[in-house]
N, C-alpha and C positions, 0 to 999 in steps of 0.2 A: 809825957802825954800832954803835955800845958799848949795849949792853943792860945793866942792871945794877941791882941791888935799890936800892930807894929807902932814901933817909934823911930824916931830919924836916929838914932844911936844903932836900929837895924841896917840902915842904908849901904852902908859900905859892904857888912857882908852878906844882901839880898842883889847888890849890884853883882858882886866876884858870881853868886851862884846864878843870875841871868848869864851870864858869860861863856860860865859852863856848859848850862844847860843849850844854847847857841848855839858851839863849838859840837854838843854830840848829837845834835840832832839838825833833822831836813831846813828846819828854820835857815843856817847859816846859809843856805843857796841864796834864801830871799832876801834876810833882816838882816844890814849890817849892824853890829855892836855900839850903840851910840850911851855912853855912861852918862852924859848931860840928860839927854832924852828923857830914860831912866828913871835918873833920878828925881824931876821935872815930875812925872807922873807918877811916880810912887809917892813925892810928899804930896801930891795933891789927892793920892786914894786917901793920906794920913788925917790929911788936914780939911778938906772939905765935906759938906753930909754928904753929898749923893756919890762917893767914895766909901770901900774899905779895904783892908789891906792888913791882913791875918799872916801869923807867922808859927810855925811849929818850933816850940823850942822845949827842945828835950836833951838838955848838958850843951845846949848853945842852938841856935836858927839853923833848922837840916829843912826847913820850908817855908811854901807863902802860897797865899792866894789874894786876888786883886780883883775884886770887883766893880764896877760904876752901873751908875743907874742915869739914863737915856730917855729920849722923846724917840721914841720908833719911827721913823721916814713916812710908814705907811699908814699909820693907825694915829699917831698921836699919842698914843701911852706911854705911859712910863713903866721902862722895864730896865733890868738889868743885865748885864754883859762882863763875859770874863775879859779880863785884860791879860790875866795872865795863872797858871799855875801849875808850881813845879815843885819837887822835892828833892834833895841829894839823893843820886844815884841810890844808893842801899838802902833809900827806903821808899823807892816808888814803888806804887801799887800796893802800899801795905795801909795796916789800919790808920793810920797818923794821918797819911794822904785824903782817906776820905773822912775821919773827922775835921782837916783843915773845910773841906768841901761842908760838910753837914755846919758847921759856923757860918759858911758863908749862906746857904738855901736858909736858915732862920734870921741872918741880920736882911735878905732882900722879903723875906715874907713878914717881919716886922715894919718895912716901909708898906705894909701892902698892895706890893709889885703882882702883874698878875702872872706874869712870866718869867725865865729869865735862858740866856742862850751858854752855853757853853762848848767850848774848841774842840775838836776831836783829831791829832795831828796821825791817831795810827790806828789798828785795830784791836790793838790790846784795849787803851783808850776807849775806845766805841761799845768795846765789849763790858766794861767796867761799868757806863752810863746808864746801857742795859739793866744790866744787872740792879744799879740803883733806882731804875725806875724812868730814867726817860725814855724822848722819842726820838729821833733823827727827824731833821728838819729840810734840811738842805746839806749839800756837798760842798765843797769848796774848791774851788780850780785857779789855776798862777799862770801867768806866761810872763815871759821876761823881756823888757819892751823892747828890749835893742834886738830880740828875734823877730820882730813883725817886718 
């Protein structure tokens, strides 16, 4: 059940499980696998304040969540935004998943964010956010530029 801020000795196996998680999901249409990338931004959820970067490790890392805190385009606030989060297959959608989630909503309500946005890639997903208490905000829509 140990939820706990990541360290760079997570990197390698929070890299393997983006890959995965890539590979089984609609993402790999879009986002190619970039490990440099990666890992660029996860030491920096590590290592900077307005970064975090939560890890589930239960008999080893089976998740992560990655938050950052932003100047919003429109408003000027500072809010924050998922960057990313996933858990090995066997344990999505269970409890661990959304304790990783309830860490991250108490470190952005500790900066005193007034907001923050989170991804919805499905309807399981959508339904889960529900449940927890949010709202949908907006959809999200992709075209691939070499079709225009």
């Amino acid at each position: 059940r140990m939820i706990r801020d990541a360290t760079r000795e997570d990197l390698p196996r929070l890299a393997a499980m983006a890959e995965t998680f890539l590979l089984q999901t609609q993402y790999q249409r879009v986002f190619p696998y970039n490990p440099d990338s990666l890992m660029s931004v996860m030491s920096g959820l590590i290592e900077k304040e307005e970064g975090l970067l939560l890890v589930s490790d239960r008999d080893g890392v089976d998740g992560a969540i990655g938050m950052y805190l932003y100047q919003h385009p429109m408003s000027g606030e500072t809010v924050a935004g998922e960057a990313f989060w996933w858990m090995s297959p066997e344990r999505r959608g269970g409890p661990q998943a959304v304790r990783l989630l309830r860490r991250a909503e108490a470190w952005v309500k500790s900066h005193g964010v007034p907001w923050f946005h989170m991804v919805s890639p499905n309807d399981r997903v959508s339904k889960l956010y529900t449940r927890l208490g949010y709202q949908p905000l907006e959809m999200h829509f992709y075209r691939m530029a070499e079709s225009v």
